[in-house]
Each structure stands twice: as C-alpha cells, then as structure tokens.
MIKE-808658 format. One record per residue: x, y, z of N, C-alpha, C in turn. Coordinates in steps of 0.2 Angstrom, whole numbers. Layout:
N
+-------+--------+-------+--------+---------+-------+-------+--------+-------+
! neast ! nnorth !   nup ! caeast ! canorth !  caup ! ceast ! cnorth !   cup !
+-------+--------+-------+--------+---------+-------+-------+--------+-------+
!     X !      Y !     Z !      X !       Y !     Z !     X !      Y !     Z !
...
+-------+--------+-------+--------+---------+-------+-------+--------+-------+
END
This chain:
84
+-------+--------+-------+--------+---------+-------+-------+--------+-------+
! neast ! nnorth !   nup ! caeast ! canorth !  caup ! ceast ! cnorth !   cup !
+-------+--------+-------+--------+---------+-------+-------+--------+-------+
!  -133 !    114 !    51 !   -127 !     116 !    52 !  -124 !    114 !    59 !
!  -117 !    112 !    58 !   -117 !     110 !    66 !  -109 !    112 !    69 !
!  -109 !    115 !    73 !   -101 !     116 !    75 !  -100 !    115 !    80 !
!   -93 !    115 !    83 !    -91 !     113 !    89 !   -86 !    119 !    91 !
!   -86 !    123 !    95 !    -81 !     128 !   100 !   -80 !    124 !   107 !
!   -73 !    124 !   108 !    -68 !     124 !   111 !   -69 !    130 !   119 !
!   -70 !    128 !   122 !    -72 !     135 !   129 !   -67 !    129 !   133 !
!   -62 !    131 !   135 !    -59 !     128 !   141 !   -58 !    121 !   142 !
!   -61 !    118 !   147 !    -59 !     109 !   146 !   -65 !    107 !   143 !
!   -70 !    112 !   141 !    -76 !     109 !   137 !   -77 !    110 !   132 !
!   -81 !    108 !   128 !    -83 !     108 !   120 !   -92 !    109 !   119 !
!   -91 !    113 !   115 !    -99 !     116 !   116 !  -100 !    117 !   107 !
!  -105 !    111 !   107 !   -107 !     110 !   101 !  -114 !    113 !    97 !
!  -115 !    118 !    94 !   -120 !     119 !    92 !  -123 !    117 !    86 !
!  -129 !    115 !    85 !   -136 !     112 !    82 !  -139 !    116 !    79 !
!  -140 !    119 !    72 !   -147 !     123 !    70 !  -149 !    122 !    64 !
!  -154 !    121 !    68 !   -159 !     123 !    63 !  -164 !    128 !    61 !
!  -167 !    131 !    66 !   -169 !     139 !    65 !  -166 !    140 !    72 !
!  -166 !    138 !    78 !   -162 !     141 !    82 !  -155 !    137 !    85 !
!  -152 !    141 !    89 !   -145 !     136 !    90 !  -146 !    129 !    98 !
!  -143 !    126 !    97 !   -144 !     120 !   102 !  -139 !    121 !   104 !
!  -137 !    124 !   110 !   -130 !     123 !   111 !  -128 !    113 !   120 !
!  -125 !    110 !   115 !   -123 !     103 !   122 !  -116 !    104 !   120 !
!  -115 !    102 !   128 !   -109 !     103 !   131 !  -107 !     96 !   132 !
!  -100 !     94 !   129 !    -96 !      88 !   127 !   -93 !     87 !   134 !
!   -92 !     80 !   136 !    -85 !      80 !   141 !   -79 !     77 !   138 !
!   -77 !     79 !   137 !    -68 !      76 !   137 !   -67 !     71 !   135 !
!   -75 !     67 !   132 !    -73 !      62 !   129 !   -75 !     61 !   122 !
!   -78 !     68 !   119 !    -81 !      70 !   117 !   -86 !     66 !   112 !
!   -92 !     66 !   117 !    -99 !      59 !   116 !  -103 !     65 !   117 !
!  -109 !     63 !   114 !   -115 !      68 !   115 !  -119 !     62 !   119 !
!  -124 !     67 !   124 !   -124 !      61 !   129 !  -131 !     59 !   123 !
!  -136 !     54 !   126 !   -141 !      52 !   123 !  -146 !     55 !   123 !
!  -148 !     60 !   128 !   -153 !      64 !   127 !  -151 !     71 !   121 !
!  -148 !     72 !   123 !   -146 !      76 !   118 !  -146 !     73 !   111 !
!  -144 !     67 !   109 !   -145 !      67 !   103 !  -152 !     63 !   100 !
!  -155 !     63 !   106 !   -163 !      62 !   106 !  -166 !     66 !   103 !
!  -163 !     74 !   106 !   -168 !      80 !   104 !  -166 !     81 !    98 !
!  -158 !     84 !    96 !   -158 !      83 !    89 !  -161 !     81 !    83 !
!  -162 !     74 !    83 !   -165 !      69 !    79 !  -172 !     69 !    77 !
!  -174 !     70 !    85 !   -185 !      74 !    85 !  -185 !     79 !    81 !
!  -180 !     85 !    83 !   -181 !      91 !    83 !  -181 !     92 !    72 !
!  -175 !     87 !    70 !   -174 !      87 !    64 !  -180 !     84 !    60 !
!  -181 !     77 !    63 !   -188 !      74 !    59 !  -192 !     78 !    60 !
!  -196 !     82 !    65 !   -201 !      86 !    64 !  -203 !     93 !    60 !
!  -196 !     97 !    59 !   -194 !      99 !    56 !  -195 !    100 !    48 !
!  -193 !     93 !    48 !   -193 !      87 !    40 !  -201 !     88 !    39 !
!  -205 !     86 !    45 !   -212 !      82 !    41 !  -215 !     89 !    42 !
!  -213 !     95 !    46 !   -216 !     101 !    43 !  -216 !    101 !    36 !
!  -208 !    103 !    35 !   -210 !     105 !    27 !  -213 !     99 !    20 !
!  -213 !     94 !    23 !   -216 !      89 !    18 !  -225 !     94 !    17 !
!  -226 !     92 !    23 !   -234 !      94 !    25 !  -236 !    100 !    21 !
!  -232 !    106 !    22 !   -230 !     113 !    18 !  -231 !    112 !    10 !
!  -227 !    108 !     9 !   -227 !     107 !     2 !  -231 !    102 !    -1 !
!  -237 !     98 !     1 !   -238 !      94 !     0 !  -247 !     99 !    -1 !
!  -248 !    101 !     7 !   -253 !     106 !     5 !  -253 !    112 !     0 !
!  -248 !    115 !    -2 !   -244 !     119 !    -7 !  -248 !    115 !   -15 !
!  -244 !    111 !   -16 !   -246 !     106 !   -22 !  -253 !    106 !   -23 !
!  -256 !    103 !   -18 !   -265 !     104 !   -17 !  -269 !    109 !   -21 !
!  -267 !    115 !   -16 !   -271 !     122 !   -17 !  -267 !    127 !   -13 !
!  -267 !    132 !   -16 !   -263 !     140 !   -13 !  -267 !    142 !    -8 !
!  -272 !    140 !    -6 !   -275 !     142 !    -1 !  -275 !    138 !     6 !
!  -274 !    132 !     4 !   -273 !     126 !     9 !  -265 !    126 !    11 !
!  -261 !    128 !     5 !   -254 !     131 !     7 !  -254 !    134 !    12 !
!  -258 !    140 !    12 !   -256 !     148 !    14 !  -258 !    144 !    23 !
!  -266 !    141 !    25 !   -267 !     138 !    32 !  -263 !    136 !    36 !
!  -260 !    128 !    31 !   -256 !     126 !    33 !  -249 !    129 !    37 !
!  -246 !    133 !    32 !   -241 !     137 !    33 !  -244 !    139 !    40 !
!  -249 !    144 !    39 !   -249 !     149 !    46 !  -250 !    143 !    53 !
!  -253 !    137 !    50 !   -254 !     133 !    55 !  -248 !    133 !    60 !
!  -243 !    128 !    55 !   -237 !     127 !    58 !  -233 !    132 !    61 !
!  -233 !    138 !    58 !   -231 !     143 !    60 !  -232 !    144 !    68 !
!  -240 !    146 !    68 !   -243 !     146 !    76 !  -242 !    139 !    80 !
!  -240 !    134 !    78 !   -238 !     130 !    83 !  -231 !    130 !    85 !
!  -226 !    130 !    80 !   -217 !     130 !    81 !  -216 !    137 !    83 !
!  -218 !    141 !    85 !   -216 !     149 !    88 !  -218 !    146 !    94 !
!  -223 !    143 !    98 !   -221 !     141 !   104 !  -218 !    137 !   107 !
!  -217 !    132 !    99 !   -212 !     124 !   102 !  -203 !    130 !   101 !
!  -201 !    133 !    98 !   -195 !     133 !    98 !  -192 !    141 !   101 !
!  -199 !    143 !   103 !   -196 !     149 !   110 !  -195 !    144 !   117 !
!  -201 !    139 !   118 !   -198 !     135 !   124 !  -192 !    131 !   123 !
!  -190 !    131 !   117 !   -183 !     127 !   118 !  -179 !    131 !   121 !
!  -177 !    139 !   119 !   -176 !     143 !   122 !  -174 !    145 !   132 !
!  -180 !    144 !   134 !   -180 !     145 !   140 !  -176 !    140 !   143 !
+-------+--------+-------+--------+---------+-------+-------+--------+-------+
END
C-alpha cells in the first residue's frame, strides 16, 4: 500500500509492507534513489520470505512451522531497525 500526504511545501510518501516507510519528496516530486533502492530490497525480500514459507509448508508441517519461526526470529530484528 502506498500513499502520499501533503505536509507543507513537502510530500511524504509512505510504503508498507509490515511497517510504514515514510520518504520525503521535493517539489519535484522524485523519490530519490536510495529510497527507492530500499523499497524494491525491502519488497523482493519480503517476496522470497513467503516463497520459502510456503514452499517449506508444501514439504512438511513441521518444516513449515521452523521455517516460519526462522524468518520470524530474523525480520523482528531486520524491521525494528528499520524503525530506528
């Protein structure tokens, strides 16, 4: 989901996927490069989670269940420090 707010002479676009991205547009309104760097990563990663999820799922319900907790215990640290 992606939206754009209006703040003043600037435009602040937010990005979510489990949490919000907020990039601030200038007046010209271009997302710079880096930001649509992180976007893109942040998505494909995202993606090859749930491939992997469901792919392990397919397997066995217990390979499921691993994997799941896997990812879990890794993106709870990757998208709280997106946060800071």
């Amino acid at each position: 989901m992606c939206t754009i707010y209006k703040r003043g002479n600037k435009y602040l676009l937010s990005f979510s996927m489990s949490f919000h991205y907020l990039f601030i547009l200038e007046r010209t309104n271009k997302i710079s490069t880096v930001a649509l760097m992180i976007m893109i990563g942040d998505a494909l990663h995202n993606f090859v989670d749930g491939i992997s999820i469901g792919a392990a799922f397919t397997e066995n319900m217990y390979l499921g269940i691993s994997v799941s907790l896997a990812i879990i215990c890794e993106e709870l640290p990757h998208e709280l420090g997106a946060l800071v």
